[in-house]
C-alpha positions in Angstrom: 103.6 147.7 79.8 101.7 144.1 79.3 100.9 142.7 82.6 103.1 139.2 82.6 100.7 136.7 84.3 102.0 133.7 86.5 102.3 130.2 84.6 99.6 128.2 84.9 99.9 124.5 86.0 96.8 122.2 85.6 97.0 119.2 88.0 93.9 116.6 86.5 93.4 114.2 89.1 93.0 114.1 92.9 94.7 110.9 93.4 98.1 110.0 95.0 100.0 111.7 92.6 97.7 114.7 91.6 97.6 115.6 95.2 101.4 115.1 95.9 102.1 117.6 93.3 99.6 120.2 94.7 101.1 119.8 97.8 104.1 119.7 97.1 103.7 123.0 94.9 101.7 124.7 98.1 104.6 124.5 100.1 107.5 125.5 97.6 105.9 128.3 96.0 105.3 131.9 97.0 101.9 133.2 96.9 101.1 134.2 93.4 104.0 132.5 91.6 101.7 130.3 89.4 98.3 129.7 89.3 97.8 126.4 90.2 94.5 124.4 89.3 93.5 120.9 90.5 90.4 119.4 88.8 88.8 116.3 90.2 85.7 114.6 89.7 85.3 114.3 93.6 85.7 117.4 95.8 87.7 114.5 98.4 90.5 112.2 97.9 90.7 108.6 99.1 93.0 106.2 99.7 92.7 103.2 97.4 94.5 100.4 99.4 91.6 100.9 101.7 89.0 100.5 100.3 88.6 96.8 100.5 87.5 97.7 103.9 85.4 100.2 102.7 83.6 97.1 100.8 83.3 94.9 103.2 82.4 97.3 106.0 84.8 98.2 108.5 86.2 101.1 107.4 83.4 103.9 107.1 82.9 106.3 104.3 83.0 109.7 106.7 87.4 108.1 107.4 87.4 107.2 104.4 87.2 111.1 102.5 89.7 113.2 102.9 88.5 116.6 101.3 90.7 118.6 99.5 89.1 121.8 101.3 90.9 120.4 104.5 94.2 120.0 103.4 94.7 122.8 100.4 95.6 126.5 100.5 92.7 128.2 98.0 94.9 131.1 97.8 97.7 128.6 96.2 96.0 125.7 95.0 92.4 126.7 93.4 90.4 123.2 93.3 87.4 122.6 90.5 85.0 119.6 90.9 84.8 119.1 87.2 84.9 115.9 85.1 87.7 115.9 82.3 86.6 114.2 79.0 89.0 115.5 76.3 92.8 116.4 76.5 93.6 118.3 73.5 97.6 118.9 73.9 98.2 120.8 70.6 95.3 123.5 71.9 97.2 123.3 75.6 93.7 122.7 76.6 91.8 120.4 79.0 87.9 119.8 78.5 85.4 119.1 81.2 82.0 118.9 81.6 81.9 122.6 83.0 84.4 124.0 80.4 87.4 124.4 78.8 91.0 124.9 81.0 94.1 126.1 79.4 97.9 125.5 80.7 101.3 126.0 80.2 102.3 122.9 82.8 99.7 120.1 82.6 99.9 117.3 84.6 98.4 114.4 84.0 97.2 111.9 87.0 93.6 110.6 85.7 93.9 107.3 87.7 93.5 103.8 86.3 90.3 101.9 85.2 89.5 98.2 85.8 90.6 96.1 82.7 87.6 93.7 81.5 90.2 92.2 79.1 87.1 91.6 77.0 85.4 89.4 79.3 82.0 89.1 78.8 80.0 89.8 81.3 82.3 91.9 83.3 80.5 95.1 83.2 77.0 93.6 84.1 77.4 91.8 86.8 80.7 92.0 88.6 81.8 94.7 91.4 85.2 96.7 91.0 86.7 98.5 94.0 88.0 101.3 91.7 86.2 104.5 93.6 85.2 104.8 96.5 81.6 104.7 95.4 82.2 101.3 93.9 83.3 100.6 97.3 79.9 101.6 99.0 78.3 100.1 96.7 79.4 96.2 97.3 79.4 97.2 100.8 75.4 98.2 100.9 75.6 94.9 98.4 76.6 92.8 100.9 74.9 93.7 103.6 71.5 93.7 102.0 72.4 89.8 100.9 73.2 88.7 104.8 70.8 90.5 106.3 68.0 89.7 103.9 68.9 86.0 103.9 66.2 85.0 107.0 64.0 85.8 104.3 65.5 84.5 101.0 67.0 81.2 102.0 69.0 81.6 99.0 72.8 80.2 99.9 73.8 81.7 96.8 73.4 85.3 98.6 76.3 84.5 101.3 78.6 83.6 98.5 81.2 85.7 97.6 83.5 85.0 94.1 86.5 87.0 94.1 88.3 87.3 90.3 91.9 87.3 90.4 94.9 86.8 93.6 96.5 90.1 93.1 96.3 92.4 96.2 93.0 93.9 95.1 91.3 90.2 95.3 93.2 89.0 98.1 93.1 91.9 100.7 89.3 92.1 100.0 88.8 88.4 100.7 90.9 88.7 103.6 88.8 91.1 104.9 85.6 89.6 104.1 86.1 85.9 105.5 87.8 87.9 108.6 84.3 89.7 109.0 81.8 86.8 108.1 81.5 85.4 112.0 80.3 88.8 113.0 78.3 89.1 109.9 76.3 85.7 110.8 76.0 86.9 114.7 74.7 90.3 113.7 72.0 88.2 111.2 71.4 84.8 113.2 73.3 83.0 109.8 74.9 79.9 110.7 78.6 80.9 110.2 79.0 77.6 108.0 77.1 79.4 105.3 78.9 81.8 103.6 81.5 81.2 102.0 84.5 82.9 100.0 86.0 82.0 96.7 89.5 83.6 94.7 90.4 82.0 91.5 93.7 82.9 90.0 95.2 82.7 86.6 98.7 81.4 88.2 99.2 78.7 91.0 100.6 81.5 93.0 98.8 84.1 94.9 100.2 87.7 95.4 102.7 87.1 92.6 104.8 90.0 93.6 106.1 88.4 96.6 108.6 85.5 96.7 106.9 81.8 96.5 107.5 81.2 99.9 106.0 84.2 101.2 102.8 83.5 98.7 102.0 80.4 100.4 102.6 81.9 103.6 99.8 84.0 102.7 97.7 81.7 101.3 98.0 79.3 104.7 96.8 82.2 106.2 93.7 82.9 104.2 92.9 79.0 104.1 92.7 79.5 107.7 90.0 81.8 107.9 88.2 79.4 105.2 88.9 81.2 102.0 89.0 78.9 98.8 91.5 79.2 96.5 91.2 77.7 92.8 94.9 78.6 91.2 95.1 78.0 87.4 91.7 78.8 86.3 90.8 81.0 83.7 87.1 83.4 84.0 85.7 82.8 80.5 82.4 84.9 81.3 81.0 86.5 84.5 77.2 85.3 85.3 74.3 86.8 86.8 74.7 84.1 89.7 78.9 83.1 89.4 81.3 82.9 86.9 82.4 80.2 84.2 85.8 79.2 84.0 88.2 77.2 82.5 90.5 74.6 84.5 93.2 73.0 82.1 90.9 72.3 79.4 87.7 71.8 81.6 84.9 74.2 82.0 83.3 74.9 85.3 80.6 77.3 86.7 81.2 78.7 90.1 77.9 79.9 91.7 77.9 82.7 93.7 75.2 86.2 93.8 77.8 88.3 94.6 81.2 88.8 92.1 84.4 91.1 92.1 86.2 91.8 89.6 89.7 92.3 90.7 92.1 91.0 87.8 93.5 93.5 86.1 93.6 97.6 85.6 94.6 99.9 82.8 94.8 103.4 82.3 91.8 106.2 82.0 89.8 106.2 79.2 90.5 109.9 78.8 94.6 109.2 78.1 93.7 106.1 75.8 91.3 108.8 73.5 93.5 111.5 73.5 95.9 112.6 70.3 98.8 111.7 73.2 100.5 108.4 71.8 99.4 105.8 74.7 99.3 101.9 75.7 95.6 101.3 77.0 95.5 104.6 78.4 99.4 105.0 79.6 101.8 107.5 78.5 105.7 106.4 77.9 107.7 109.1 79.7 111.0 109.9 80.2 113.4 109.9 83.1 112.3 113.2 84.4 108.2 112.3 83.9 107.7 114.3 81.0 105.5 112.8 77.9 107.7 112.4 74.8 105.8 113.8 72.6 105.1 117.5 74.6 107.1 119.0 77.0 105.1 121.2 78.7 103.1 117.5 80.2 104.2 116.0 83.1 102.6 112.5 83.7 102.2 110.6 87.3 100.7 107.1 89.0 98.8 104.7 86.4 98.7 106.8 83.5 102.9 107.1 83.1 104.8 104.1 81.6 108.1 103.2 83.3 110.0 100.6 81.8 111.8 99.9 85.1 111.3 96.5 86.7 111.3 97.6 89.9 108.9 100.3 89.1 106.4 98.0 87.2 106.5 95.8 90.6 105.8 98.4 92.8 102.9 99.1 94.5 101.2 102.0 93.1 99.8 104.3 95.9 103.6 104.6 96.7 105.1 104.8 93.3 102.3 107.7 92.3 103.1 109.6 95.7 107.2 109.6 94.8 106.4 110.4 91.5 104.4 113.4 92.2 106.7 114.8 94.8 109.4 114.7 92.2 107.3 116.2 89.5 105.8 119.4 92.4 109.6 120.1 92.8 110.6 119.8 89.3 107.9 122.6 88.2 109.1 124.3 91.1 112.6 124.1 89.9 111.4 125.3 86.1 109.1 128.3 87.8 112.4 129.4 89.6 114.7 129.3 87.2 116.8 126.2 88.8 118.8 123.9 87.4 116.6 120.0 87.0 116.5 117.7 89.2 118.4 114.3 88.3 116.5 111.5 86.9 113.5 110.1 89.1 114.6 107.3 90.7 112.1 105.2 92.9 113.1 104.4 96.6 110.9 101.1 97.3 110.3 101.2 100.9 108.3 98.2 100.5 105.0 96.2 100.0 102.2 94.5 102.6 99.5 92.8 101.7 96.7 93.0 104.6 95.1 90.1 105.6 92.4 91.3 108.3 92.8 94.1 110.8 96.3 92.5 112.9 97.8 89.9 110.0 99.4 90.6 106.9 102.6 89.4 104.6 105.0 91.4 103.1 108.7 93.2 102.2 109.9 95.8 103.8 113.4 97.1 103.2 114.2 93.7 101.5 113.3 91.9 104.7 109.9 89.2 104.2 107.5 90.3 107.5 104.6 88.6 108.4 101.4 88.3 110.7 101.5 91.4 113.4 104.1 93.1 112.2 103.4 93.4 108.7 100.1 94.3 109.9 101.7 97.2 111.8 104.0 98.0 108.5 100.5 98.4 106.9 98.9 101.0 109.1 102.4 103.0 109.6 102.7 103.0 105.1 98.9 104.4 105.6 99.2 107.0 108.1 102.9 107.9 107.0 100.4 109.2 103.6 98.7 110.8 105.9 100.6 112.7 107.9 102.6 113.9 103.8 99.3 115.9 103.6 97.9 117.2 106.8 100.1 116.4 109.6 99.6 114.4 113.1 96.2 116.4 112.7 95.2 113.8 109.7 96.4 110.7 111.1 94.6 111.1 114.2 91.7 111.6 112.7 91.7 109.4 109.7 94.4 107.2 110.6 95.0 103.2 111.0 95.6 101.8 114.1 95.8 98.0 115.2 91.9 97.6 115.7 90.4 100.6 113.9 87.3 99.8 112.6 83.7 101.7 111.6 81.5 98.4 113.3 
């Protein structure tokens, strides 16, 4: 008799929801009930709500990595450090730079990409915390331009232009103005130097949040001597600033040092693909599944959800719920069980960080604010933690009230 081989699932992606669903799947299946793959271009995951920190300094890259080794089974979960570049559905086969991977379960959780919106200028010369590489790399940006001012004398150098009020652009500045007195002490910089810029499309920062609790949150920021110009539109990115465009008028804003923080769309890989997308996302139905083929499962950036309440959530969270719900469903399938009802997302809430110990935010419906959304923060962050390696993880990675890599 034939030899009847497990079903193989093919996780691509080691993000929120790639990893949910390989954890998920370690701990609900038996050993040697499916052969489980999970292909990333990184052999670690990181979280991406941190790393504005990473950028700015205070978080360091060695917290910042989570490997998979660490937290997955090899003998359930077999990881390949591989990038994807073609998805080739009709074939049930995934291509990478070190070969071709076949499936019968393919789940897709590639991530998101910044959006350039076809900005010119965008790709030269502005940073985008979208890795944590990109992260390192405005950090080591950063600290080359304060510490290499004494010899410079170029202003320009401690002046940071941040594109867009979303909670990318305003977490980041946060964090930055919070860290630019011990920036100055550490380089003898007189701390009325540098200074921090957002500009915003709408008058309101953090649109997600009610108006009251944006202006909360802008108060705050203003207080640590962030800038805010609300209503302006980036018409081109600069080697030294951006140009805008203020109700008709056109402005430059000088600054050496620009991040690009408006907007993100789905991977590249999606958008390419024979799999009918919107810039990169895949319309699914209730249960996660693309449309089009069954057998695909899709999580995080690269799934559409026509929900409101989805569209407004934040992502980290939304990906994590949706690939626990997609692990059980193919757990479900591989046993023979009846499905699980639609997916349904709990919204637990949403904080926006605003230094190490002050924040805004929603939390079970209920606005918080200054220490104790700041605390909301940390507990969202370690709560990920501890989903995929216990008390273990959070002590070691985790966020406390003054963590911080200085």
């Amino acid at each position: 008799m034939a030899e009847i081989k497990p079903p193989r699932i093919l996780i691509i992606g080691g993000g929120y929801g790639g990893l949910r669903v390989a954890i998920t799947l370690q701990k609900m299946l038996k050993y040697q009930q499916a052969e489980v793959t999970l292909i990333s271009k990184h052999d670690y995951h990181y979280q991406t709500t941190l790393l504005h920190k990473v950028a700015v300094g205070t978080l360091g890259a060695r917290k910042a990595r989570i490997f998979f080794r660490k937290v997955l089974d090899p003998q359930k979960v077999r990881f390949i450090k591989d990038k994807i570049t073609k998805i080739s559905p009709e074939s049930c086969q995934v291509y990478g730079n070190g070969g071709i991977y076949e499936y019968d379960y393919l789940v897709i959780a590639l991530g998101f990409k910044p959006d350039n919106f076809g900005i010119p200028g965008v790709n030269e010369y502005a940073y985008k915390l979208s890795s944590l590489n990109a992260a390192l790399k405005l950090s080591a940006n950063i600290e080359h331009k304060f510490k290499e001012f004494v010899h410079t004398k170029n202003e320009l150098d401690l002046r940071v232009v941040v594109c867009g009020t979303g909670f990318t652009g305003i977490e980041f500045a946060a964090e930055m103005a919070t860290e630019l007195k011990e920036l100055c002490l550490i380089c003898g910089i007189d701390p009325s130097l540098p200074k921090v810029i957002c500009i915003g499309r709408s008058e309101q920062i953090l649109p997600v949040f009610s108006p009251k609790l944006s202006q909360i949150a802008k108060e705050k920021m203003e207080a640590l001597g962030v800038e805010f110009i609300c209503g302006g539109n980036v018409k081109e990115c600069l080697p030294n600033g951006v140009r805008i465009d203020i109700s008709g008028e056109e402005k430059i804003i000088e600054a050496n040092t620009v991040l690009w923080g408006a907007g993100v769309k789905g991977s590249d890989i999606v958008e390419h693909s024979s799999i009918p997308n919107k810039r990169g996302r895949i319309a699914v139905t209730a249960e996660l599944r693309c449309n089009e083929f069954e057998n695909i499962f899709v999580v995080g950036d690269c799934a559409f959800a026509t929900s409101k309440d989805v569209i407004h959530a934040p992502t980290a969270q939304l990906s994590a719920q949706m690939g626990d719900y997609v692990g059980e469903s193919l757990c479900r399938i591989l046993n023979q069980q009846s499905a699980l009802p639609p997916f349904k997302f709990v919204h637990r809430g949403t904080v926006c960080s605003i230094g190490h110990t002050d924040g805004v935010g929603v939390v079970y419906g209920r606005s918080v604010k200054g220490e104790l959304a700041a605390f909301m923060k940390n507990t969202i962050e370690n709560r990920w933690l501890f989903g995929i390696g216990g008390f273990g993880m959070v002590f070691k990675k985790g966020q406390f009230r003054y963590r911080t890599s200085n």
